[in-house]
N, C-alpha and C positions, 0 to 999 in steps of 0.2 A: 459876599455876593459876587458873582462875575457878570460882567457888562457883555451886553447883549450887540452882538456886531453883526448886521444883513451884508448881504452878498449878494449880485448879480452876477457873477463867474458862474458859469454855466457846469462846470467840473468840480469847483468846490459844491455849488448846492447840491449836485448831483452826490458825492460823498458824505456831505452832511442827512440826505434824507436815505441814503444808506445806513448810517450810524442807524438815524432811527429807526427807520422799521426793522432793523436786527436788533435793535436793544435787547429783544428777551431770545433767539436764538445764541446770543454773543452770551449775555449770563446764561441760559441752561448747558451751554458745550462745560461750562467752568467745573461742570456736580463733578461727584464721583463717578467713576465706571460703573455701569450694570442699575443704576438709580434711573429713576424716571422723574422729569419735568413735572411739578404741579403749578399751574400759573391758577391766580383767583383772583376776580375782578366786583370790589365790593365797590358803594356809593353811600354818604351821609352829607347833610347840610354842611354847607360852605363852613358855615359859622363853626363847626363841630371838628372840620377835620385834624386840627392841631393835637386836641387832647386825645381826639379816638386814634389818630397814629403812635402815641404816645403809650396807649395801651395796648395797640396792635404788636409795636414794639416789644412791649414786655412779656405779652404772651406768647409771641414766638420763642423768646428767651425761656421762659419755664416750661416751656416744652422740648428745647434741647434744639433749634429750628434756625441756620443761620438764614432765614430770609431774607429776599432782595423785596424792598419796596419802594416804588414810584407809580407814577399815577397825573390825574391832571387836574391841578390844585382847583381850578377854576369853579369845576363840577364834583368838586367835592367826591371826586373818583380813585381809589388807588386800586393797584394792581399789586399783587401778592406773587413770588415769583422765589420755590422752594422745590428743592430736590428730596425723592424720597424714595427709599427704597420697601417695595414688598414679598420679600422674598421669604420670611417669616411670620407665624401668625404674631409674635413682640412688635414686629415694624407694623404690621397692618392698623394692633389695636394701639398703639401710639400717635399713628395720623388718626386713626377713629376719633381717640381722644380730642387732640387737638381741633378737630373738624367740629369737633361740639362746641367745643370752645369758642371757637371762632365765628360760629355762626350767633351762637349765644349773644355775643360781644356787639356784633353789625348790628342782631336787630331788636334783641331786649333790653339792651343798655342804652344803643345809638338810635333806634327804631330808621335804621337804616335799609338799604337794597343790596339783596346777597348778588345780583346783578349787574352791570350797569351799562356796560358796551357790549358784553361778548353774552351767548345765550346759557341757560342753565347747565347743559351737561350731568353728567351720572354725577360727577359729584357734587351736587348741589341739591340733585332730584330728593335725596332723602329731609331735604329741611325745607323743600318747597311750603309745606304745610306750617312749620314754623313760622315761616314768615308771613304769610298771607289768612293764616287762621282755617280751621277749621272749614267751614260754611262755605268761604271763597274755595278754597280747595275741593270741595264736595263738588261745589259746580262744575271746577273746570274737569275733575273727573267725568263726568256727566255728559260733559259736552265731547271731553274723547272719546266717551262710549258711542256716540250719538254719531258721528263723522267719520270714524275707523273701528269699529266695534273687534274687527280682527285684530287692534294695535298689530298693524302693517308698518306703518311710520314711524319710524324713531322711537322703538319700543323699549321703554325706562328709561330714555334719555332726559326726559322733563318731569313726568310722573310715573313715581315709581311705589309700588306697594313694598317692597325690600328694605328695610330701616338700616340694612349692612350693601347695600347695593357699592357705594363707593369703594368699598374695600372687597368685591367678592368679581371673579372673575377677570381679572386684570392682567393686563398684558404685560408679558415679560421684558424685560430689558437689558440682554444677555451682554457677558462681554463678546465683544466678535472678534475685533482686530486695532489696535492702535490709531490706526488710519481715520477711521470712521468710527470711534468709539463717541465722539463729542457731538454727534448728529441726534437733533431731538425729531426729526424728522418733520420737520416744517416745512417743507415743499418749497423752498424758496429756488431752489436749483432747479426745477423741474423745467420751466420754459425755456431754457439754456440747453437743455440736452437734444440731438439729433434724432436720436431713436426712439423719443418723447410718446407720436404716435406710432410705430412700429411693435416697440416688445415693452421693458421697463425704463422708468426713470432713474434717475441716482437714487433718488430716496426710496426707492421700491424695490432697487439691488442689496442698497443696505438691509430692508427690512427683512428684506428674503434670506440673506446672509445670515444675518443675528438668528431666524429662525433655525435656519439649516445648523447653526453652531447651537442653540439651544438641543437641538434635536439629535444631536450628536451627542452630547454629554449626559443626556436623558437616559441615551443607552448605558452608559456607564453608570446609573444611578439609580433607576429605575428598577422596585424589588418586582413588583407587579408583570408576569407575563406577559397578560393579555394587553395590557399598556404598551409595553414593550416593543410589542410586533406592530401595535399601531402605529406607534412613533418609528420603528423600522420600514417600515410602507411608506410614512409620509417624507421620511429622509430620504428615503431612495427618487421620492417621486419628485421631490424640490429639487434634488441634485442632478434627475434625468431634465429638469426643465429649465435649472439654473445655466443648461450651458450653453444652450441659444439665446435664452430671453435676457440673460445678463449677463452674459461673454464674449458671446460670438458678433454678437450686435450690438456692442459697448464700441463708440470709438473709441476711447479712452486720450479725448483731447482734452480733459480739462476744464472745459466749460461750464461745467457744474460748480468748479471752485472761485467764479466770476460770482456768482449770484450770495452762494453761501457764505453768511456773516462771518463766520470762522472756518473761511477758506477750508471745506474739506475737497479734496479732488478723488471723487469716488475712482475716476481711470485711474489712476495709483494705486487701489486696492483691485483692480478688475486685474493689471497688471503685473503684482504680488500674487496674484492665485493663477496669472498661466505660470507664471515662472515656476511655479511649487508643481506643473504638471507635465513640465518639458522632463524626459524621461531623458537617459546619458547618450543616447541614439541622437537625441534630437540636440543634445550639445556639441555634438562631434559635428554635425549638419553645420550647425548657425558659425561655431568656429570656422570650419573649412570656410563656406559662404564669405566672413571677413575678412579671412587671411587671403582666400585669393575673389575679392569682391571685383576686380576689372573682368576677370573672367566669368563672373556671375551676370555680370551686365549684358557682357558678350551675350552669352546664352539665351537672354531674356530677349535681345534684340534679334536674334535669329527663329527663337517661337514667332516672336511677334511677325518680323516677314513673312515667315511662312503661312503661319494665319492669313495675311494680307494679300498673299498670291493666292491662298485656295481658297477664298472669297472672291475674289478678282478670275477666277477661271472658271469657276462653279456656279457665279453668282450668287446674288445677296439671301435668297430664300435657300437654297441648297444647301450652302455652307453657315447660315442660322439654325436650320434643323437639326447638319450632322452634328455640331457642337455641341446645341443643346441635347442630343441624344445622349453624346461622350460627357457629359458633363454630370448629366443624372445618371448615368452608368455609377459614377466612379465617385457619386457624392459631393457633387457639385462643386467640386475643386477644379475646375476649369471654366474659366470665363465662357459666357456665350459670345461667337463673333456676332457683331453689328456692322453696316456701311459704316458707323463713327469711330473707329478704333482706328488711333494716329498712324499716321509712318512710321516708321524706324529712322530715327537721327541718322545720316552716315558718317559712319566712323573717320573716312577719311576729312568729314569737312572741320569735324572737330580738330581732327590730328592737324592740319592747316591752321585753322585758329589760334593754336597751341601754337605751335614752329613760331609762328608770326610777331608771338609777343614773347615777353618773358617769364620764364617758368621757375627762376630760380629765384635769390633774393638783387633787389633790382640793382641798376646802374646810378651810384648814390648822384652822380655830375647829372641826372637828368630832375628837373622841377621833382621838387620832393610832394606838392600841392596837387599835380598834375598826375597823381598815381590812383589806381584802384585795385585790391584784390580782389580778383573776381572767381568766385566758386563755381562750378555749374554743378548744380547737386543730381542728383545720379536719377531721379527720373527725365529730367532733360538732357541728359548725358545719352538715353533710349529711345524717347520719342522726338520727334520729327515734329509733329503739328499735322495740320490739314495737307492734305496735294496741292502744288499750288503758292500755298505759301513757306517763307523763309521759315527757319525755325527760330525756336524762341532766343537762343545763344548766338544765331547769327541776326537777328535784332539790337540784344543786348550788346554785343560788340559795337553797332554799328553806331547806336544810341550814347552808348559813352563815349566813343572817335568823335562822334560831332561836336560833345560836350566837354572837348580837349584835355579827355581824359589821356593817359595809355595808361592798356590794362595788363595786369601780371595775373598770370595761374599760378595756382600751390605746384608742386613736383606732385608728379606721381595722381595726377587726378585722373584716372580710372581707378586707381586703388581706395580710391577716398571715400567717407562715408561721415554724414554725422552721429549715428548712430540709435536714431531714430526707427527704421523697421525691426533693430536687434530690441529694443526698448519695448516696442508695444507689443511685440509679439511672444515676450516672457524670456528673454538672453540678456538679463543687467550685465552679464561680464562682459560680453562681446559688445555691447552697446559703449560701455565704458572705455573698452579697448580701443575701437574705429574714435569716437570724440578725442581723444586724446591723442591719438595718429593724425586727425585733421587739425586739430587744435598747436601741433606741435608745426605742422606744414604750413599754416595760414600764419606763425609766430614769423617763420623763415622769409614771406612772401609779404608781408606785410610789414617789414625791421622791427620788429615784437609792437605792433600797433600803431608803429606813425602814419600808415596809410589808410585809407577806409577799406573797409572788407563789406564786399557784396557776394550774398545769397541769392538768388533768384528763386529759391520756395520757401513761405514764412515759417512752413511746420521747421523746415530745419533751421532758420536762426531762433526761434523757439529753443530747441534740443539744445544748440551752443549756449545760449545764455541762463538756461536751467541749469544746466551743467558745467558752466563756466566759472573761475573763480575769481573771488573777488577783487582781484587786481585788476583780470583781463574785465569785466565787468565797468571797471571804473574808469580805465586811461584805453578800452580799444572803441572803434567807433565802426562794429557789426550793425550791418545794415540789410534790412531786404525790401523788394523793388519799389513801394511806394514812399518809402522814406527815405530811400535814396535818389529817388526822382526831385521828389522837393526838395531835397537838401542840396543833393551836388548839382541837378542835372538841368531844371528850367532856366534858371536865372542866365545859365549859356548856352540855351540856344534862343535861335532868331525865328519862330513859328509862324509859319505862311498862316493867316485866319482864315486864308480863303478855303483851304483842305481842312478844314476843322466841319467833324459831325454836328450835331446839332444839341445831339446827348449820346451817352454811351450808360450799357447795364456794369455799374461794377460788383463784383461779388467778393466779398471781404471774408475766408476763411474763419474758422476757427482760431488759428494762429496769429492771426494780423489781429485778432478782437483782443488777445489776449496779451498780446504783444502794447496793444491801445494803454494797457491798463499800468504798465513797465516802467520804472524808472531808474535810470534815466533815459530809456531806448524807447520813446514812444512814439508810434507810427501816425505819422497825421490821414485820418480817412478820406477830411473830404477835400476833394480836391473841383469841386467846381467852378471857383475861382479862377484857377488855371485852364 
């Protein structure tokens, strides 16, 4: 027996009632490849359930079945929880078998309920009559005639005149990809995902996926012509649809593997399938782009101005139109301008910033306590912020001077990258390449970890600690801006209350959620207290 221990921790209960509502997506990832989930959810008197699990036991066993059972003793409820593959008419009429057995077992031995929590389903529909007899069955027939005469609703889901119903038209369960091979497709990921309402979910990219990989290999197996071309039509037309609804509109942050019991992260396979599409053109691009990224930034900041002056001379409606004109021209690879689209950082205020402090690895005679490395990761490297106000680097500077920081830059930070845009956009090598450039610079800048290291965007202390190893993981103390603020930076300063809002909207990315979940790098959210 183990002794049963409550909890008021708000993060252990919170993992414990994880555990459980994934218990059965945690065992179905364990089947084999290509098998499909059968979960069954039977009920018998309290008094009964010992022996009848005892012989549930055994018949799973004489039928070659390594079943998962559990259940809630109370209500004399178990759940049945078996992988099975029907790829054969041998595999089908094996669960057939079994399936007779099983129900035999619940309700002419136990006069139990093939039911109990969860509703009948195809496979149950064919023993509906078993269990409730004849008569009772007739009726409820009767009465679906009576209410849906079209069987519109849920047609052979509960009553079904097909005595082989359970084993006859059943969905495939193809191999697809290692990645997401363990997904029983349970949705538990879905309210995590950004593009939830927009196009697909994770589990509706996978679903799509495994189809499109079924229907691939169909062609190669497939003796029948006329089958043939169907399955050739609908590959084409999954593959024509697979690349906005599940590529193009995939963030591929991850998010999904928050939710999902066995962590699957569908953006790692969304990721694995550009990279299989980046053609040797588009390597020679992403290389170049790395090897000279301070120049790439350059670039971006000179579009951007320019943008911002032919808005600014043309005004706001002029230069909306011609945009959006040029944008659908050219297939919509160029942004439409808005009035909201930032300044451009200037280069010379960074380069100032930089001169100001130290770039290299620091001056050991100064407070070894009193250091920070500070990143500016390459979209704040570009933009500016609003007119108006400071930017976000000349903030951060000023925010750590108060909090008697001084702060060190890597060398070389225009060339710097964590490797993050090369990553999602299908270039592991080049992505690999830039982290290990930053990672070797932030070693330099920070005396291989005695100092704290700050990021100011979460996606990229995200990317370093994905990609980090396990040393720099254990003994370096990477940070980005809101767990940096609590950790180094309130307890030194002295806060006027009187210049304090009243509230403020914080918006906690992708990456700080997931960053939440990290150990031992976890970001504290709320900061209302403060």
């Amino acid at each position: 027996a183990v002794p049963i221990n409550f909890t008021r921790d708000g993060r252990e209960a919170e993992d414990l009632w994880s555990l459980r509502k994934g218990l059965i997506p945690r065992v179905g990832g364990q089947r084999p490849i290509s098998t499909s989930m059968v979960l069954e959810d039977v009920a018998v008197q309290e008094t009964l359930l010992a022996p009848f699990t005892a012989d549930l036991q055994r018949l799973m066993m004489d039928h070659h079945y390594d079943a998962k059972i559990f259940g809630h003793a109370l209500d004399g409820n178990l759940h049945v929880l078996l992988s099975q593959s029907f790829q054969t008419s041998a595999q089908r009429e094996r669960f057939r078998r079994m399936m007779d057995d099983f129900c035999s077992l619940v309700v002419d031995k136990y006069d139990g309920s093939l039911k109990a929590e969860h509703g009948t389903g195809r496979n149950v529909a064919p023993y509906v009559e078993m269990e409730w007899g004849t008569s009772a069955y007739k009726v409820m027939k009767e009465l679906k005639n009576i209410i849906d005469p079209d069987h519109l609703l849920n047609p052979g889901v509960i009553l079904n005149n097909n005595p082989l119903a359970h084993v006859s038209d059943l969905k495939p369960m193809p191999e697809a990809d290692g990645l997401v091979d363990q997904c029983i497709e349970c949705g538990f990921c879905e309210r995590n995902c950004p593009s939830r309402e927009l196009t697909l979910t994770p589990r509706q990219r996978i679903v799509a996926y495994r189809e499109i990989k079924r229907l691939g290999e169909s062609l190669r197996t497939e003796l029948d012509p006329v089958l043939r071309n169907h399955n050739s039509v609908r590959l084409r037309d999954f593959e024509n649809d697979f690349e906005y609804q599940a590529d193009h509109s995939c963030a591929a942050d991850g998010m999904c593997s928050l939710r999902c019991p066995v962590n699957i992260n569908t953006g790692e396979l969304i990721k694995k399938l550009r990279a299989g599409q980046r053609t040797a053109k588009h390597q020679r691009t992403a290389a170049w782009i790395g090897d000279h990224f301070g120049t790439a930034t350059w670039l971006m900041s000179v579009g951007l101005r320019t943008v911002g002056t032919f808005g600014r001379t043309f005004g706001e409606g002029f230069a909306s139109a011609a945009t959006n004109f040029i944008s659908r021209a050219i297939g919509y690879r160029l942004p439409v301008w808005n009035r909201h689209v930032p300044q451009v950082l200037p280069r010379s205020l960074l380069r100032s910033l930089v001169d100001k402090n130290h770039t290299s690895q620091p001056d050991l005679e100064v407070d070894k306590k009193k250091k920070v490395v500070y990143f500016v990761c390459c979209s704040n490297r570009v933009l500016g912020g609003k007119p108006g106000e400071d930017p976000l680097v000349q903030k951060a500077v000023s925010v750590i001077d108060k909090a008697g920081y001084s702060v060190v830059f890597p060398r070389n930070l225009d060339q710097l990258c964590c490797g993050m845009p090369f990553s999602s956009n299908g270039f592991p090598e080049v992505s690999s390449k830039k982290h290990h450039e930053l990672m070797d610079a932030l070693s330099e800048a920070s005396n291989n970890g005695e100092y704290p290291v700050l990021l100011d965007m979460s996606p990229c202390v995200l990317q370093l600690l994905t990609k980090a190893s396990s040393d720099q993981k254990k003994n370096w103390n990477i940070m980005e801006p809101i767990g940096f603020i609590q950790k180094h930076v309130l307890d030194n300063l002295s806060i006027d209350q009187g210049k304090l809002v009243s509230s403020i909207a914080v918006h906690a990315p992708c990456s700080t959620k997931r960053l939440s979940k990290m150990e031992p790098f976890q970001v504290g959210l709320p900061l209302e207290e403060q």
